[in-house]
C-alpha positions in Angstrom: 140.1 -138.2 -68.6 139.9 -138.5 -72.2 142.5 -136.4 -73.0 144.7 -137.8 -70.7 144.3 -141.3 -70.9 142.8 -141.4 -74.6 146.1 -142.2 -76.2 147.2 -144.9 -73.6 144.3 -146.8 -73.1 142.3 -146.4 -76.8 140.3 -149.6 -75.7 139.1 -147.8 -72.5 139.1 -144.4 -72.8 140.0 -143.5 -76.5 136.0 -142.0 -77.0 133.8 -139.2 -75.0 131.1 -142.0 -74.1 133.6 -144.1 -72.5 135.0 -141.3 -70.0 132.0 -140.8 -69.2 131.1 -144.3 -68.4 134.0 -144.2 -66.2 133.1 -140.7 -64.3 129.3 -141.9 -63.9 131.0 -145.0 -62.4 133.5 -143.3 -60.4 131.2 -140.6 -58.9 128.1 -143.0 -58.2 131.4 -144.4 -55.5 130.5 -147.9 -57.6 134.2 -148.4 -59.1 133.4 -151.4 -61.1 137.5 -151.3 -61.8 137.1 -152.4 -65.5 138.8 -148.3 -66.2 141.9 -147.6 -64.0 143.9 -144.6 -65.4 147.2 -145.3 -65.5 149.3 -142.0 -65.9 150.0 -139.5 -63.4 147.4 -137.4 -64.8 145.0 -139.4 -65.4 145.3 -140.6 -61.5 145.1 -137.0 -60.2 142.1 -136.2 -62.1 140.7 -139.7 -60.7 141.6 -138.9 -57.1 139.5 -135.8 -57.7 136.8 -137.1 -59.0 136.6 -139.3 -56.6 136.4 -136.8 -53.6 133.8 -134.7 -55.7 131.7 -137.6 -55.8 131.8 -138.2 -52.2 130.8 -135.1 -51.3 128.2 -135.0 -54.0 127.0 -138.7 -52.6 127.3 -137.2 -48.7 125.3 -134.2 -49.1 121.7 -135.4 -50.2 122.3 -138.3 -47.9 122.5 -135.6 -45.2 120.2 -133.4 -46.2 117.8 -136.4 -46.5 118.5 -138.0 -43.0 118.2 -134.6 -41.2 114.5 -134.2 -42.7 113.8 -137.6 -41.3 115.3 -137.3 -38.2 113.5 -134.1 -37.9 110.2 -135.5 -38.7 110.9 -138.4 -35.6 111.6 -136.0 -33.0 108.6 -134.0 -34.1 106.4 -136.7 -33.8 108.5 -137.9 -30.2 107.9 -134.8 -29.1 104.1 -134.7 -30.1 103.4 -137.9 -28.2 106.3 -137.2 -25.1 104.5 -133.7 -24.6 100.7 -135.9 -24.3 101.8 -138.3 -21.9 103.9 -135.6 -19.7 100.5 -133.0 -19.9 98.2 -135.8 -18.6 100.7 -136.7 -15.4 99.5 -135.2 -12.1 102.5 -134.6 -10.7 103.1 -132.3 -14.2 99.6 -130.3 -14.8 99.9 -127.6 -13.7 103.4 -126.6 -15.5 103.5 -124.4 -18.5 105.3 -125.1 -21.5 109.1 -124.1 -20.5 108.8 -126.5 -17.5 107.5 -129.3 -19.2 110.1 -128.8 -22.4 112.8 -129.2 -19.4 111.6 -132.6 -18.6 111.4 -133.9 -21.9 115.3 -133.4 -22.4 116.0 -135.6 -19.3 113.5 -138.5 -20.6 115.3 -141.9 -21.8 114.1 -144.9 -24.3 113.6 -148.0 -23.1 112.0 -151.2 -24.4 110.8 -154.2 -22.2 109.8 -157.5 -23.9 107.2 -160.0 -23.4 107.3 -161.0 -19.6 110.4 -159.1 -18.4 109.8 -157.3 -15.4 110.6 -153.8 -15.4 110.5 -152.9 -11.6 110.4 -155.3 -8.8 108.8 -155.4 -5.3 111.2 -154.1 -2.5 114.4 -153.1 -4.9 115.4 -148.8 -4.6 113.4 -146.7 -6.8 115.6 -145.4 -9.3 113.5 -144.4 -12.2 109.5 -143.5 -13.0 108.1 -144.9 -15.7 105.3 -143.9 -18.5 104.0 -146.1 -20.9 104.4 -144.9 -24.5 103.5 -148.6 -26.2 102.1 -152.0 -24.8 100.8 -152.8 -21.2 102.3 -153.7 -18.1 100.9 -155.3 -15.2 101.6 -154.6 -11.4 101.2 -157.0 -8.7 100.1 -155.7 -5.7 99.3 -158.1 -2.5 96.2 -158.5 -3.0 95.4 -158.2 -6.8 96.9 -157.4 -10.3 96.2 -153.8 -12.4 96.9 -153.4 -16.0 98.2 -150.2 -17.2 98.1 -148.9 -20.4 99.0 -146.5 -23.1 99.3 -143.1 -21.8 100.1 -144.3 -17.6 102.3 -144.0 -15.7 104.2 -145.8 -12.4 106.7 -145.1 -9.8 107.0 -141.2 -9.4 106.0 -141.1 -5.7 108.7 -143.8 -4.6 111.2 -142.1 -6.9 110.3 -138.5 -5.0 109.8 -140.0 -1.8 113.5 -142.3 -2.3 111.1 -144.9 -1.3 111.4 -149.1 -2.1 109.1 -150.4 -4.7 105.7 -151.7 -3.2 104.7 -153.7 -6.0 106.0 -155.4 -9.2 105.4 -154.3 -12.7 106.0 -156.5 -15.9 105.4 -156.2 -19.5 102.3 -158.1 -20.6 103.6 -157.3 -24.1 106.6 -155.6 -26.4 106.4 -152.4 -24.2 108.3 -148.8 -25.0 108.6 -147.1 -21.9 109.7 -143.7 -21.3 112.0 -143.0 -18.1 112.9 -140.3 -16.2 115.4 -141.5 -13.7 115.7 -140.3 -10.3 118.6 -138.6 -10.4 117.5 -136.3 -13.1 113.9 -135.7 -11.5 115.6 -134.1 -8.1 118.5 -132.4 -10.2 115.4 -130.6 -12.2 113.6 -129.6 -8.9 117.1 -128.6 -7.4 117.0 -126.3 -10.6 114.2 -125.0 -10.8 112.1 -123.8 -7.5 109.2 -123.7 -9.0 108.8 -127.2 -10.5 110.3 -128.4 -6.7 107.1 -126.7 -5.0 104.9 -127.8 -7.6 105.3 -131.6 -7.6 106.2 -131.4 -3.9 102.5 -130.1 -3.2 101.3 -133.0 -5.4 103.1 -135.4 -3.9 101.8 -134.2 -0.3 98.3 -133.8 -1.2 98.5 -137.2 -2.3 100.1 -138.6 0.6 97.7 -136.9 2.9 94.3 -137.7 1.2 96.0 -141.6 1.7 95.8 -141.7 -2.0 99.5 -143.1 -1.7 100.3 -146.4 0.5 102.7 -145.2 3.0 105.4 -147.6 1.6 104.4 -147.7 -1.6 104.7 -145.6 -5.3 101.1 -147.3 -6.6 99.0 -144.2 -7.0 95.3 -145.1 -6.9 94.6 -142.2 -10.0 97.4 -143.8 -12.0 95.4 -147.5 -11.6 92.0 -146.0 -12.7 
């Protein structure tokens, strides 16, 4: 840029240190605009420069947001692997199994007081409690559940109504596996189907499960 612009703009560009302000400028992506070649040279080697520093800019940016990213979903899958081991319905499954359910789980965050299921509305969705507390009301009393629990499986498996309402007592991050994506898994795979359908019977027969209801007495304790 010195050469090419040296003799046009000697206030500018008519020393080494000065093109080189203007490349550490132009490269950082800052373009303070106080140096603008002004010959056709000049702005070809500026449009290149320019490119070269956004790839120079976008590369360490990516490298460095992959790393993090990485490092979430490692610690995601750390705590989504806890919660999925201590469920029930999911004991008994080895680590394939249990990776396949993981995929289908969704995010979701309920605030203060918002209530996440209601009492007689379609189950659509079972619910585990990565963060917070939520509290079901049954008929005749309330249960808090915690870090780690769970609600909602056997009405989801059972295409059963809700029996009870559950509402955040605080900022709660819940992670869902909707209904949908719970029988499309056991549709795939035979031998998660038998496996949570012998769960959900045994259940059901020992009258651990109200016959209308999705408020398992194990998940409460």
């Amino acid at each position: 840029m010195h050469l090419a612009e040296g003799k046009v703009q000697p206030d500018k560009l008519g020393t080494i240190p000065d093109a080189l302000w203007w490349s550490i400028v132009t490269v950082g992506t800052i373009g303070y605009g106080d140096v603008v070649p002004v010959t056709a040279v000049g702005k070809l080697i500026a449009a290149a420069t320019i490119f070269l520093g956004l790839i120079l800019m976008a590369l360490p940016i990516g490298i460095i947001a992959t790393a993090f990213s990485e490092q979430i979903h490692r610690r995601d899958f750390i705590v989504t692997w806890g919660m999925i081991a201590r469920v029930p319905l999911f004991a008994e499954l080895d680590a394939g199994e249990i990776a396949d359910i993981m995929q289908l789980l969704r995010a979701q965050l309920a605030e203060s007081g918002e209530v996440i299921v209601r009492q007689g509305d379609h189950a659509h969705s079972m619910y585990f409690i990565a963060a917070g507390e939520v509290e079901v009301a049954l008929k005749k009393q309330r249960i808090r559940l915690g870090v780690g629990q769970f609600f909602g499986e056997v009405a989801v498996l059972r295409r059963a109504r809700r029996s009870a309402t559950a509402t955040a007592l605080s900022r709660t991050s819940l992670l869902v596996l909707d209904a949908q994506d719970l029988h499309a898994l056991m549709q795939r795979d035979s031998r998660i189907a038998a496996r949570i359908k012998d769960v959900v019977e045994k259940r059901v027969g020992r009258e651990v499960v109200s016959p209308k209801g999705d408020i398992v007495a194990k998940e409460i304790e």
